[in-house]
Structure formats: C-alpha cells, structure tokens
N, C-alpha and C positions, 0 to 999 in steps of 0.2 A: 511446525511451530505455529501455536495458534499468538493472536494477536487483540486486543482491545484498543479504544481510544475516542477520545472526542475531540469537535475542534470549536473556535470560535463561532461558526455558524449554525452553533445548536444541532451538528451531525455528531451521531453515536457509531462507531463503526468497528463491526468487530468478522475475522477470519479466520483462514488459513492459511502458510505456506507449505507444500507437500513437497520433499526434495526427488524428483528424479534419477535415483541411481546415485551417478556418484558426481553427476555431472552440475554445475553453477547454474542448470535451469528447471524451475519451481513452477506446480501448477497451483494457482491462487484463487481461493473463494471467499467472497466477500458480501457481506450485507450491509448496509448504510441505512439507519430509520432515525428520520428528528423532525425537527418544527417546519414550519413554515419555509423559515428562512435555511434551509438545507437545501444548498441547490440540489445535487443530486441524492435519488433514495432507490432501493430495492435493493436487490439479490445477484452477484453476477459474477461469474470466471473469467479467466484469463491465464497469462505467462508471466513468470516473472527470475530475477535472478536477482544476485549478491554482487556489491561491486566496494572497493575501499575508498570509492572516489567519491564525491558528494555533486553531480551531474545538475543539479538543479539549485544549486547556492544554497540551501537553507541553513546550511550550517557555517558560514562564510569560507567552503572551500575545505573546512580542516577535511584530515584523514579520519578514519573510523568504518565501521560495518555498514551501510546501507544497501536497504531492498528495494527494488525496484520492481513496478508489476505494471502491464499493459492490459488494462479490462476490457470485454465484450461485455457491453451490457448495454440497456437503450438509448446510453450515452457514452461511448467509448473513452475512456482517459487512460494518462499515465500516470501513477505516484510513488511516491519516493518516502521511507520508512528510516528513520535516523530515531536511535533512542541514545539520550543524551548518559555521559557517562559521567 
C-alpha cells in the first residue's frame, strides 16, 4: 500500500507499506522533504503493523484501521496513520 500526505509543518511525506506474508507485520519506506519548519526530513525504513485501536489518541480513541510504523532513520520515531472515514 503506498501512502501520500502533509502536515501542518510544511512536511510532504510520502511511502510504502509492504505486507509480510500473511502476518499483521509491514516493512515501511518512507521519505519526508518540506520547509524549513519540517522538523524531520529524508529517506528511511522501518516495521510496522495494522491495529483497530487508536494507540496514540488522534482520533479521540474511536475504533477504525490504523498503521503503525517504527522508523530507523537519523531520527528514530514512531507514527500512527488514521485515514478519516
């Protein structure tokens, strides 16, 4: 599944999720390029998975599809991927 998007801080950010067989774990490739005010930018992989739960509030908890991925990149994060229905 590829993915696009931007967010308030002037990041563009656009990937992949790769599914693994048959299993709920994804390898993720990601690039991040924007302004100034982007905190983080480049190129970078990771793990990720599908969960029905919403782990990080954004969506006040409701149920729904979200991804989750852990990056290796010169800044390591975690994010969380809710597309509104």
């Amino acid at each position: 599944m590829s993915f696009t998007g931007s967010n308030t801080f002037g990041c563009d950010i656009s990937g992949t999720f790769t599914q693994e067989g048959t299993n709920n774990v994804f390898d993720v490739s990601m690039t991040i390029t924007g302004t100034v005010d982007c905190p983080i930018t480049g190129s970078m992989t990771g793990l990720g998975f599908e969960s029905s739960s919403d782990y990080f509030d954004i969506n006040e908890w409701q149920p729904g599809t979200y991804l989750y991925a852990d990056m290796l990149g010169s800044t390591p994060f975690v994010f969380e991927i809710y597309q509104p229905q």
